[in-house]
VOGU-3710 file (C-alpha; in Angstrom, 3 decimals, decimal comma):
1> xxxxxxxxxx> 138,296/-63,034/172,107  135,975/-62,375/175,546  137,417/-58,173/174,368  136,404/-58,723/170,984  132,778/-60,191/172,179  132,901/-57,109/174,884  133,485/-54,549/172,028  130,755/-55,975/170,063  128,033/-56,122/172,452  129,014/-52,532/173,216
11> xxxxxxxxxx> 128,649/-51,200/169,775  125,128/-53,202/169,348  124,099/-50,461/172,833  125,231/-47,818/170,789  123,901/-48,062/168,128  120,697/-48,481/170,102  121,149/-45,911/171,982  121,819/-43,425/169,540  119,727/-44,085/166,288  116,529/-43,854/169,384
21> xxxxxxxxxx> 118,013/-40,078/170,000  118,506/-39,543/166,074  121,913/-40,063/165,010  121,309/-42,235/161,780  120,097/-38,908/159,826  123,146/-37,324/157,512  122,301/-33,925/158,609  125,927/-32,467/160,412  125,345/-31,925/164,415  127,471/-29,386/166,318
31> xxxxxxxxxx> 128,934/-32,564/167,697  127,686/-36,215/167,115  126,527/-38,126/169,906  128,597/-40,531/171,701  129,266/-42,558/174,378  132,794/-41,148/176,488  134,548/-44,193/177,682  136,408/-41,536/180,214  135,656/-38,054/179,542  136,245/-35,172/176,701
41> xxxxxxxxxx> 139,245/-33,943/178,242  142,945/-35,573/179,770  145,942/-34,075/180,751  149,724/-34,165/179,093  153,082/-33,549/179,089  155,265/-32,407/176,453  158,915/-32,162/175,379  160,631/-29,955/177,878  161,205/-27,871/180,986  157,973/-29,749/182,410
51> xxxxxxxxxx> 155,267/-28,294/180,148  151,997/-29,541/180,716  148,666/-28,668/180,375  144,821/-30,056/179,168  143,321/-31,148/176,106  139,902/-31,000/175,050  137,945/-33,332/172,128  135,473/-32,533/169,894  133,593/-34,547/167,109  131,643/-33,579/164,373
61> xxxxxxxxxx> 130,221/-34,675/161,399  130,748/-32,245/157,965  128,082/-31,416/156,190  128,087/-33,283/153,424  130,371/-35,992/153,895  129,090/-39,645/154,601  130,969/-41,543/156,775  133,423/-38,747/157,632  134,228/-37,306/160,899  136,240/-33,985/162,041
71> xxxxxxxxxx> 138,145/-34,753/165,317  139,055/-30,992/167,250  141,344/-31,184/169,842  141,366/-27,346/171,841  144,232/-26,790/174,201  143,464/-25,925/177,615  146,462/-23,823/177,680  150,264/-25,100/178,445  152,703/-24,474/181,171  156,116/-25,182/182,397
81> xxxxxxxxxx> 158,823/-24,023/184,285  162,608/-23,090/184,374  164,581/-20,657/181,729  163,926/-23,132/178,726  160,048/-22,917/178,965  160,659/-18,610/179,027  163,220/-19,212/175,473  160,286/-21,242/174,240  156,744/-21,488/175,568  155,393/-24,296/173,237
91> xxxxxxxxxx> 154,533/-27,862/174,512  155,301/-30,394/171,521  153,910/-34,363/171,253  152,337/-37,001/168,872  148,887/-36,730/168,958  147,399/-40,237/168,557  144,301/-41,037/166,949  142,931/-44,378/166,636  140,119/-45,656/164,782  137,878/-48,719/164,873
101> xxxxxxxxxx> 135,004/-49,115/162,333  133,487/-51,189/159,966  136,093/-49,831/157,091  138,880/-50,239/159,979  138,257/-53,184/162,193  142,116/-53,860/163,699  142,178/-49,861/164,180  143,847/-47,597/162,049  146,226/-45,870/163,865  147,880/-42,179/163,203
111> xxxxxxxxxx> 150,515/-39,459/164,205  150,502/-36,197/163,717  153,168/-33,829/165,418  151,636/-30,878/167,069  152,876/-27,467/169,548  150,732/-25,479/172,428  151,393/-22,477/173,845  150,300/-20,701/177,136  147,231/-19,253/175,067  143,826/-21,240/175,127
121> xxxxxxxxxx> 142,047/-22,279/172,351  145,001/-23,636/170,028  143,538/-26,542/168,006  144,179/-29,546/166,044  141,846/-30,540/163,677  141,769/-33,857/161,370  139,285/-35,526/159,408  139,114/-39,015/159,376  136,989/-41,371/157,248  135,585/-44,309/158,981
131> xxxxxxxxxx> 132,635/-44,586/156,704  129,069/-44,830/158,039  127,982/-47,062/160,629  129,672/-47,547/164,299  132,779/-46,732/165,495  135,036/-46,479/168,225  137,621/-43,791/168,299  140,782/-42,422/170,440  142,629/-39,131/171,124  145,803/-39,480/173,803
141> xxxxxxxxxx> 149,495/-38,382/173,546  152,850/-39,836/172,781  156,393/-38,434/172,791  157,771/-36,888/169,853  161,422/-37,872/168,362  161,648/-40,736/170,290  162,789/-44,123/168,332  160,106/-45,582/170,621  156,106/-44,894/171,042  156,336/-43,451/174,751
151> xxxxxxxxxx> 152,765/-42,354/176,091  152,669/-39,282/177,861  149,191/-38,447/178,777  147,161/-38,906/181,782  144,936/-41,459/179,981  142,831/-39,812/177,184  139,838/-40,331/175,259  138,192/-43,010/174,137  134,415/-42,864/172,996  131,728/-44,696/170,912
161> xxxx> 129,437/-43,226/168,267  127,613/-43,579/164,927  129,167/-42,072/161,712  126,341/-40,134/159,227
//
């Protein structure tokens, strides 16, 4: 309940904050304002011969879709070690997304299987459609083909904003 109240009171500063700096207006920004409960990027692991590497998040909203948002998530680059990670230089997870909202208020939560390489600049990109208003959203990490949900970044990223 006191989370619930906590969320809430958050959201109300949010929504202050950011229809004072313009938000509210449908027009698309190169990335909508928001409030990083962390930062944009975190750190991962992936499926073999230690691969790791960094993650970057993006958010924007497409022109001409209320109450949508376009989540990018840019790869740092990945790295790892040993003869397995030479046979195959890709770093495979779950990337997790998690959405609360108006349209969504016990979080919607999704999967979607992805693989980075050594080269910056790979991304993952997925809509998702909160509908207008406030939000809270999430980007972190999870295993892939395992029978149980098994987190495997170094946090991630959690931030508050205002759907067009």
């Amino acid at each position: 309940m006191i989370a619930r109240k906590l969320f809430v009171a958050m959201l109300a500063v949010v929504v202050g904050a950011l229809t004072v700096v313009g938000a509210g207006h449908a027009a698309a920004e190169p990335q909508l304002p928001r409030i990083p409960l962390y930062s944009d990027n975190f750190g991962t692991v992936g499926d073999h011969d230690y691969c790791r590497g960094a993650l970057n998040v993006g958010v924007e909203a497409p022109r001409g879709k209320s109450g949508t948002i376009r989540v990018t998530v840019t790869s740092f680059g990945f790295t790892g070690n040993g003869p397995g990670w030479q046979r195959d230089p890709k770093c495979r997870f779950l990337i997790f997304l998690s959405q609360i909202s108006a349209k969504y208020p016990l979080a919607k939560e999704t999967f979607h299987p992805v693989s980075f390489g050594p080269r910056p600049g790979e991304k993952f990109v997925k809509e998702l459609n909160p509908g207008p208003g406030p939000g809270s959203f999430s980007v972190a990490t999870y295993a892939i083909n395992q029978p149980v949900r098994l987190p495997q970044s170094y946090g991630g990223v959690g931030f508050l904003t205002v759907v067009p």
